[in-house]
C-alpha positions in Angstrom: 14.3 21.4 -7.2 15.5 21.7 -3.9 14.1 20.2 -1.1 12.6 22.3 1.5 10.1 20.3 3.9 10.5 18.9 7.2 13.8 16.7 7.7 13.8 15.7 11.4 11.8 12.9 13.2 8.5 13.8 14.8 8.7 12.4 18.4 5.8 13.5 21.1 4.9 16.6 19.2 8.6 18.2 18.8 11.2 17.9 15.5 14.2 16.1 16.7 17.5 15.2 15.5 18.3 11.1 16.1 19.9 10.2 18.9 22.7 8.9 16.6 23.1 11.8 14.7 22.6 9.5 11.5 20.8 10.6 8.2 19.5 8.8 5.5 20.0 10.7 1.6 17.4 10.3 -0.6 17.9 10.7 -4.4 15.4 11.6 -7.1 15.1 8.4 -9.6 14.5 10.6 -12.4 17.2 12.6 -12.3 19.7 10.2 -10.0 20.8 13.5 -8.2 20.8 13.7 -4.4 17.3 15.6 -3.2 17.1 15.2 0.5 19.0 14.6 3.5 16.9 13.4 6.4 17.4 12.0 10.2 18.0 8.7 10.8 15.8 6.8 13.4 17.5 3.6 15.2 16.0 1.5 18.5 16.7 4.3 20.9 14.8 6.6 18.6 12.0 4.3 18.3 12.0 3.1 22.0 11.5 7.4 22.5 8.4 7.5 19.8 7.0 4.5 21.5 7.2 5.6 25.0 5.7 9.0 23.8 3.2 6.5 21.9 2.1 5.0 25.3 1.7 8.2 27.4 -0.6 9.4 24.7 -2.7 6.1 24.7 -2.9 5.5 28.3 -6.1 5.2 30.4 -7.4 8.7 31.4 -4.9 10.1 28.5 -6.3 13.0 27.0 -7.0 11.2 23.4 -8.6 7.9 25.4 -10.7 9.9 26.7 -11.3 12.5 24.5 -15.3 12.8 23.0 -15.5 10.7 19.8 -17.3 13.5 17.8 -14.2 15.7 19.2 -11.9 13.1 17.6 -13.6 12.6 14.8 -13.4 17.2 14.0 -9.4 16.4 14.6 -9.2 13.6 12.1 -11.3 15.7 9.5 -8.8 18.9 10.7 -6.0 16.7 9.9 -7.8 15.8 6.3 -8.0 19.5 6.0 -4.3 20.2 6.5 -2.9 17.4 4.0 -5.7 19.1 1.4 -4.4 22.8 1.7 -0.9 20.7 1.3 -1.6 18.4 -1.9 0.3 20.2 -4.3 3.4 20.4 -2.0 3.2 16.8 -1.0 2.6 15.2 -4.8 5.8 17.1 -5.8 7.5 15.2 -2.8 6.3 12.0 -3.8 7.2 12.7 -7.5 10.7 13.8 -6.8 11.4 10.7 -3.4 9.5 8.0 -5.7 9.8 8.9 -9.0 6.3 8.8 -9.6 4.5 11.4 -12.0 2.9 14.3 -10.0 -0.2 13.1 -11.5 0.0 9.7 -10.2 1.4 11.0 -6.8 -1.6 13.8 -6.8 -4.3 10.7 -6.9 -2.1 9.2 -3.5 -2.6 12.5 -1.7 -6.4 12.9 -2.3 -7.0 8.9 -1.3 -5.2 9.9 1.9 -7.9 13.0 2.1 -10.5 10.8 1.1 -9.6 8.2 3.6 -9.1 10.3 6.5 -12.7 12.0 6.1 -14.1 8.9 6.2 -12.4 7.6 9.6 -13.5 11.1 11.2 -17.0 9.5 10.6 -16.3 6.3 12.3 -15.1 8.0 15.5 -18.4 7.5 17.3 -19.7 4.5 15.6 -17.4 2.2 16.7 -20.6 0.4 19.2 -20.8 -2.8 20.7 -23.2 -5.2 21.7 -25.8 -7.0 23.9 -25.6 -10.6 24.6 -28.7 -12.6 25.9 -27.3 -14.8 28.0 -29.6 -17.0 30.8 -29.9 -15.9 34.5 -30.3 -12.6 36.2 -27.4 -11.3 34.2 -26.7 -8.2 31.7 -24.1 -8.9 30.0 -22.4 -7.0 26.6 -19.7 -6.8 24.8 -17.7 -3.3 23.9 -14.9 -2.4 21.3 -11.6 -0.5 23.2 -8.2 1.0 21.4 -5.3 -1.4 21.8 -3.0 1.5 22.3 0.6 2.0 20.6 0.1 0.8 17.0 3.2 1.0 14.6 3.1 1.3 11.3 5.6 -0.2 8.8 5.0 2.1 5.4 6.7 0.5 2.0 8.4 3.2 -0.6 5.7 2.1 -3.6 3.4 4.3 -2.3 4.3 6.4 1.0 2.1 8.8 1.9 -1.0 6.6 0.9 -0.4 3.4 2.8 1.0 5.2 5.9 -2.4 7.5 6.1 -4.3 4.0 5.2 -3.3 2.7 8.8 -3.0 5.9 10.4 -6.3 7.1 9.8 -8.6 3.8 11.2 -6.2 3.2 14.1 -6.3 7.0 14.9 -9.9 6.5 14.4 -10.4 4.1 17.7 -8.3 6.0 19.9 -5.1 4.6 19.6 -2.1 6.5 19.3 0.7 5.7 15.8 4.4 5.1 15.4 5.2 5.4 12.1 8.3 4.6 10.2 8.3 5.0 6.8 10.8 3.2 4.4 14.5 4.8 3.9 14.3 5.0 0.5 10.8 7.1 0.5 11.5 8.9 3.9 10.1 12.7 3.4 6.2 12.3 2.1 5.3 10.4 6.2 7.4 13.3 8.0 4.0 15.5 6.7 1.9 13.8 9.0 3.6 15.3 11.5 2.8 18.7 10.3 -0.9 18.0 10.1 -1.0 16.0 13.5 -0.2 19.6 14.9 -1.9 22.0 12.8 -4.7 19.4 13.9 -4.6 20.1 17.5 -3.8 16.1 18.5 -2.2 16.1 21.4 1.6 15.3 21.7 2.8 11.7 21.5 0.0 10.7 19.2 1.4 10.5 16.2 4.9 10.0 15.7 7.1 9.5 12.8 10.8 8.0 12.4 12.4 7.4 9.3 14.9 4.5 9.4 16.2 1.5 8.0 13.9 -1.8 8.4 16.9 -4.0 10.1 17.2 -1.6 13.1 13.7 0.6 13.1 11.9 -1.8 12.0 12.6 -4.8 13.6 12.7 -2.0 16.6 9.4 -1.2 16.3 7.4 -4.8 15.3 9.2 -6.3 18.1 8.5 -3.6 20.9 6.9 -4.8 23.8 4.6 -1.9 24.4 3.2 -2.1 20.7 -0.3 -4.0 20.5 -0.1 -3.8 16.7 1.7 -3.9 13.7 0.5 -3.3 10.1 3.1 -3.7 7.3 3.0 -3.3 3.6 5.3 -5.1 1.5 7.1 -7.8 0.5 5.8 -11.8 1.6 9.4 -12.1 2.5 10.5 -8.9 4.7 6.2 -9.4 5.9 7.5 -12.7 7.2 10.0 -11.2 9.2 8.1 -8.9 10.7 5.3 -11.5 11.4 7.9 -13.2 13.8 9.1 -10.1 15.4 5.4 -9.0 16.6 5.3 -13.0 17.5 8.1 -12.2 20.3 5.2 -10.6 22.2 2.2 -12.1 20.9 1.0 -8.4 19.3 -1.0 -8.6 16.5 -0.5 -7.7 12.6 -1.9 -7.0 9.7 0.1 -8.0 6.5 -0.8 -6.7 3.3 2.3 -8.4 1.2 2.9 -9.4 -2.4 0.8 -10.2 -5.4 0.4 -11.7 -9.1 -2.9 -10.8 -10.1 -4.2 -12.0 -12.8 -6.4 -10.3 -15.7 -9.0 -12.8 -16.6 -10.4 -11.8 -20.3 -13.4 -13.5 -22.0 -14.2 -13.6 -25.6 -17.4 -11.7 -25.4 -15.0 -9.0 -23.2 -15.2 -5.1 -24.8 -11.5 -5.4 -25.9 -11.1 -1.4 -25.9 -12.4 -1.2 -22.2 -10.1 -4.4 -20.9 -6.7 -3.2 -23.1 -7.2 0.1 -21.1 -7.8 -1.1 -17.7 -5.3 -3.7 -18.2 -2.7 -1.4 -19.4 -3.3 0.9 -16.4 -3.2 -2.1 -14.0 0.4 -2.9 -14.9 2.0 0.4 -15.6 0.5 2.9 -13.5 3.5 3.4 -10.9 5.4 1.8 -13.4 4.0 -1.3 -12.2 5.6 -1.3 -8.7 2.3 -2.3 -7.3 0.8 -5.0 -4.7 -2.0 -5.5 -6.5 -0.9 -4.7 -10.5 -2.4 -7.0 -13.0 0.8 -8.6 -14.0 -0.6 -11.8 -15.4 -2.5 -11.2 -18.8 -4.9 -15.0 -18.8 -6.8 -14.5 -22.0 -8.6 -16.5 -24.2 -7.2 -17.8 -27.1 -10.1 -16.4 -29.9 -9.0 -12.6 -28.7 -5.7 -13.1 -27.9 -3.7 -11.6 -31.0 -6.4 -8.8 -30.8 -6.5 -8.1 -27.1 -2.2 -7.8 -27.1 -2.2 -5.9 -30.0 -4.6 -2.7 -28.1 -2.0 -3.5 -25.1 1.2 -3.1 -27.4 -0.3 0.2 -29.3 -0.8 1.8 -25.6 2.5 0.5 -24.4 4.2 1.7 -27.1 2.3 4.9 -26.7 3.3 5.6 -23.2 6.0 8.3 -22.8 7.9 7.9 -20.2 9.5 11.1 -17.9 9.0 12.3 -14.6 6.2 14.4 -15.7 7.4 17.3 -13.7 9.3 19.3 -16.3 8.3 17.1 -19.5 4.5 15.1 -20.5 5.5 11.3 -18.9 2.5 9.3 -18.1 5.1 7.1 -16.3 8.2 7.3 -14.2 10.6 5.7 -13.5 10.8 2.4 -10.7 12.4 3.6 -7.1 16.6 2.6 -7.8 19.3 1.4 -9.9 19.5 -1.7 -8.1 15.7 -1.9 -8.4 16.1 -1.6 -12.2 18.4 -3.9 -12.5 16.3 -6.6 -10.8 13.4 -5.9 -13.2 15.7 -5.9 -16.5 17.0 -9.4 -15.2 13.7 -11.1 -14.9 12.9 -9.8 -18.5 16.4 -12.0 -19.3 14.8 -14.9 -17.5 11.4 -14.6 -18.9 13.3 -14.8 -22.7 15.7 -17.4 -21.6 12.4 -19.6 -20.8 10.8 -19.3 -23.9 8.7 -15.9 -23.5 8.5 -13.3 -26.4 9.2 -9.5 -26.6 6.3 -7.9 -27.9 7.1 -4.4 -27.0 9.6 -2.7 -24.2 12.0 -5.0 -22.9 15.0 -2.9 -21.4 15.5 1.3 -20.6 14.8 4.2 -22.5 18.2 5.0 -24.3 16.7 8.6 -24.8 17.3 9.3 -21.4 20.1 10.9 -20.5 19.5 9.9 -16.1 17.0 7.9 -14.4 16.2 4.3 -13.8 13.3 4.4 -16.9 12.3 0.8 -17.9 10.0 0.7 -21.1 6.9 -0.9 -20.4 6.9 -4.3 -21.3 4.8 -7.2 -23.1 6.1 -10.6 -22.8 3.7 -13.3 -25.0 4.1 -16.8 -25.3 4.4 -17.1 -21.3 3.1 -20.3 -19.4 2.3 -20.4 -15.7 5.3 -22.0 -14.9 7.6 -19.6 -15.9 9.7 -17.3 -13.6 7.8 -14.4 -15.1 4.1 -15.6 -14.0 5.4 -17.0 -11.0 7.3 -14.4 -9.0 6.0 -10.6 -8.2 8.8 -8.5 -10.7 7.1 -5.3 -9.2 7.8 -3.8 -12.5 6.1 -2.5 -15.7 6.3 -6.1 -16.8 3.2 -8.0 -18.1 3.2 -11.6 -19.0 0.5 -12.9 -21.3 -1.1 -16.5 -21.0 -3.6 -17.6 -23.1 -6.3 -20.4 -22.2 -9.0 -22.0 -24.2 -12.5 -22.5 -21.9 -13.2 -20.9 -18.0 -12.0 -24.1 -16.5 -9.1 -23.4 -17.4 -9.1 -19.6 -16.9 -9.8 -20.6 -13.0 -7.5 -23.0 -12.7 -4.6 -20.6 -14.1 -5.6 -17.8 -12.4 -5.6 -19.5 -8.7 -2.6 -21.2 -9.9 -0.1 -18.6 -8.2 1.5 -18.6 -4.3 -0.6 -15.2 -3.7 -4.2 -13.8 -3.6 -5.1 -10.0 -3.6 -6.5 -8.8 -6.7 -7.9 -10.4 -9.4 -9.8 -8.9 -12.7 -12.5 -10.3 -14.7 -13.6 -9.2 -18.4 -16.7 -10.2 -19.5 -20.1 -8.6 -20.6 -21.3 -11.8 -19.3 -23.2 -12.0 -15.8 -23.5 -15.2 -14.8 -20.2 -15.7 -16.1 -18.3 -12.6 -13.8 -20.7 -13.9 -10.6 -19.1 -17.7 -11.6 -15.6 -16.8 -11.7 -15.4 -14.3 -9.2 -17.1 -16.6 -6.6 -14.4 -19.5 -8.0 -11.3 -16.8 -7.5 -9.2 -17.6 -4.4 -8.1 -13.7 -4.7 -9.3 -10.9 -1.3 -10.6 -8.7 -4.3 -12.0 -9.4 -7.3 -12.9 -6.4 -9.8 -15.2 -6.9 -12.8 -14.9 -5.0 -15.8 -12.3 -2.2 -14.2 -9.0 -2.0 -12.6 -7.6 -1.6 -10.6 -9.9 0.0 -8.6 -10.2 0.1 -4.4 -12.5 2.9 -2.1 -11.3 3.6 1.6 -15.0 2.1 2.6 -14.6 -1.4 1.2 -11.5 -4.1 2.7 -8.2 -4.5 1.3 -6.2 -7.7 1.7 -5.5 -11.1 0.0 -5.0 -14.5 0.4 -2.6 -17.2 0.9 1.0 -15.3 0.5 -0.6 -12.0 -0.3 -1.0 -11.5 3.6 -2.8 -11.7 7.1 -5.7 -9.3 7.8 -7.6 -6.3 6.3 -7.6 -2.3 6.0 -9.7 -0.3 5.0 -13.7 0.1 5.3 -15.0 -1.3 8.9 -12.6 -4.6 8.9 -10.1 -2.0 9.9 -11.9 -1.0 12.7 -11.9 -4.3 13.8 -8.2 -4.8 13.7 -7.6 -1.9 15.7 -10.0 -2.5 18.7 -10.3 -5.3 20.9 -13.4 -6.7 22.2 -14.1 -6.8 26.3 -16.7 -8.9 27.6 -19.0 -7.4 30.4 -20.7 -9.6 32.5 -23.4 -8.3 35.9 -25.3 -10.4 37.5 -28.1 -8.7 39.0 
């Protein structure tokens, strides 16, 4: 399929060329053949978004000023335009990312879903009075920061660019976006539904670019008050100390390990579906995939066994032209990386129980079979580092001590899953988790109302529900004495 959307960047309400005249190509992971072709943004490109950013944001600006009700009908406009687009938009993703249109479908509507629910914060976001002694009145009120950029990863696009978008649009502030240049096209549509919105120019703006020049362009700007990233704990680092140049503030949502936590008394059926899910939706290229398998030891056989038939089960394709429930990961070199820790996971003792390396039956396409490695111990490369793959490594334990102490045993802390039929037992361990989210009984499983975010490695702040409204307003103390 040809690609046919928009191509240029979107900078203060016009499609431009970049300054450079560079492009980035895209190609489609399931078929390895060249899709798109698509302007490259560098620092002069981003220093023109953010400038654009800033004129839009500023005091007495038309959107700082704007009613919040009247905000809040453009953010449910631009909800409307990215609906009447779905279809378009999941075939995007499908054919940049390589996930199935099914998959890329449910991204599409969480970005619908998401935005609807901002347009209901726009005149909520209140403040407060603070008794304080004296002839004073004295309160406290939320304002925008202003220019917030927006550093999207290629796992999921369109989703975690409208995740940030849509809260810091929310309180008034204006969005430079620059979405990764191997997932460039799905971010440029935000464009399109800024305008069909009616926002007014320079208030979103979107340039596709590399993160060495873009990036670091855009977390290091001075006239950017905030910077939410999604990806790696290592490139999150980096952008951590690039905002630190200025003092502006991020939010990090980085890597993860999460673990699958499955009791004896667990409905097997229910946990072997949710933890198959958990790993190999998105072909496991997932933040927050359940990637650790801690199980106890009286289940175990039975519990890998479900996991194995599903696995096994699992046909694999780009589910555009063919029936795959799961696509392939993002590159060749991607592949290869995955494929390797497999090597290292068998090198150290683990055992294949399924997958292991690529679909021969495939004539293209970077398809690695989803994958079971038993006999794994926490030490191990393979429960250790993130493989961001469809790679899960089983570890059994023997009481809930020990289920704990394994599961918190791990450098990050997003999302964690508990199995049991048991109560007290999921109100125990999920209080005992050092994990940002803990799901019982399901996974994975998020809404845009409640927060998103880890521990330790796994990052630095929230989105989502109202602790994203916090991270994009500031607070101002008001003081009168009367």
């Amino acid at each position: 399929m040809e690609y046919s959307g928009p191509t240029s960047l979107y900078i203060d309400g016009d499609w431009v060329d970049a300054e450079s005249g560079e492009t980035i190509e895209t190609f489609d992971p399931a078929t390895e053949e060249r899709y798109a072709t698509v302007a490259c943004a560098d620092e002069t490109d981003v220093d023109a978004a953010v400038e654009a950013a800033k004129s839009a944001a500023a005091r007495g600006s038309e959107w700082r000023t704007m009613d919040p009700s009247t905000r809040g009908e453009r953010l449910r406009a631009m909800a409307d335009a990215i609906a009447a687009r779905k279809d378009e938009i999941s075939l995007v993703e499908s054919h940049d990312n390589g996930k199935t249109p099914f998959e890329a479908g449910m991204e599409v509507q969480m970005v619908v879903d998401t935005f609807r629910y901002y347009a209901g914060w726009t005149d909520k976001v209140t403040g407060e009075y603070n008794a304080v002694p004296g002839d004073r009145v004295n309160f406290t009120t939320r304002e925008p920061l202003g220019v917030t950029g927006h550093i999207v990863p290629w796992n999921y696009p369109f989703q975690l660019a409208g995740r940030s978008i849509a809260p810091a649009l929310a309180c008034g502030n204006t969005a430079v976006v620059k979405p990764s240049s191997q997932t460039p096209l799905s971010a440029l549509y935000y464009g399109i539904a800024a305008e069909e919105a009616g926002l007014p120019e320079g208030v979103v703006n979107v340039v596709p670019g590399s993160g060495s020049k873009a990036g670091s362009a855009l977390a290091s700007h001075p006239d950017v008050e905030h910077v939410t990233f999604t990806g790696s704990t290592e490139i999150g680092k980096r952008v951590m100390a690039d905002a630190a140049e200025n003092v502006t503030g991020v939010t990090l949502e980085l890597g993860g390990k999460g673990p699958h936590v499955v009791f004896p008394d667990a409905d097997l059926d229910a946990a072997a579906k949710g933890v198959h899910y958990g790993i190999f939706m998105n072909a496991g290229q997932m933040c927050w995939a359940g990637s650790r398998l801690l199980v106890h030891e009286d289940v175990a056989d039975e519990l890998v066994e479900k996991i194995v038939q599903r696995a096994e089960a699992t046909p694999l394709g780009s589910g555009i032209d063919d029936d795959g429930r799961m696509g392939p990961v993002v590159s060749e070199d991607h592949m290869e990386d995955v494929l390797e820790y497999i090597t290292i996971g068998v090198e150290e003792g683990a055992t294949v129980a399924c997958g292991g390396g690529v679909d021969e039956e495939k004539d293209a396409g970077y398809f690695v079979e989803p994958t079971v490695l038993t006999d794994v111990t926490n030490d191990m490369t393979v429960a250790r580092e993130e493989i961001f793959g469809p790679v899960l490594s089983v570890i059994e334990f023997s009481d809930q001590e020990e289920a704990i102490e394994l599961a918190n045993d791990s450098p990050y802390g997003l999302l964690a899953g508990i199995w049991t039929q048991g109560l007290s037992r999921a109100h125990q361990v999920a209080d005992a988790l050092d994990y940002g989210m803990v799901s019982v009984n399901e996974y994975p499983v998020t809404f845009p109302q409640t927060p998103f975010g880890g521990t330790k490695q796994s990052g630095h702040g929230r989105e989502q529900g109202e602790e994203a409204i916090r991270e994009f307003t500031q607070a101002k103390n008001i003081n009168l004495n009367i």
